[in-house]
C-alpha angles and dihedrals in degrees: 000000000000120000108260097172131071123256117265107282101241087056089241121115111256112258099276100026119110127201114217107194106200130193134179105267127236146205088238114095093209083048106060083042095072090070082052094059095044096056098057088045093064088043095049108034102033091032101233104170099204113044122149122169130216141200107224086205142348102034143034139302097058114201085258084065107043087043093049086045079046090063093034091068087056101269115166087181125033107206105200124204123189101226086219143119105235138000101273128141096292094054096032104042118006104039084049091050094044088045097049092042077054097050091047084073100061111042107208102031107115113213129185134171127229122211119278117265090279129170103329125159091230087067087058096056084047091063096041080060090041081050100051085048107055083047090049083049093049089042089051096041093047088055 
């Protein structure tokens, strides 16, 4: 179920409404951290009262369990948002057929699922700092 409609005007989540942000998952402990982050990033610094994050695959929680955390903060609607750079199986196919299987499990609960990350200018800007930084890491290490 792909968002049709525009995001609220003011750029806040409606009263009732949760973002899952939802990776892929790692073995790697510090990897599976970074979702983590972002989440309560998007909690703390947009104030978004109801965020959850979830592992696709290879660690917890599981998108069951972020969505059903998700319900258990009050959410009427579960927004859910592949943590991911571009459409491909995962985003298109699995992390629409692990959501839905979650939201079987509360009628009356709407979902739906935003693009991937994507091309964004804002990215852009993201690897110019990524960038400055790896030079200010040579500069220091040559030294």
């Amino acid at each position: 179920m792909r968002a049709s409609s525009p995001p609220p005007h003011d750029g806040q989540l409606k009263m009732k409404q949760a973002l899952l942000i939802v990776d892929h998952g790692s073995r790697r402990k510090e990897s599976n951290l970074l979702v983590q982050e972002i989440a309560r990033m998007m909690q703390q610094r947009f104030g978004l009262s109801i965020v959850h994050y979830a592992h696709m695959e290879l660690g917890e929680p599981t998108i069951q369990q972020g969505f059903d955390a998700c319900v258990a903060d009050g959410a009427e609607e579960v927004i859910v948002h592949p943590y991911f750079l571009g459409p491909g199986l995962h985003v298109t196919t699995n992390i629409p057929h692990l959501v839905k299987e979650a939201a079987n499990r509360h009628p009356g609960v709407a979902f739906r699922i935003t693009e991937p990350l994507g091309v964004h200018p804002k990215l852009g800007e993201v690897i110019l700092e990524r960038i400055a930084q790896a030079e200010d890491d040579v500069s220091s290490s040559a030294g």
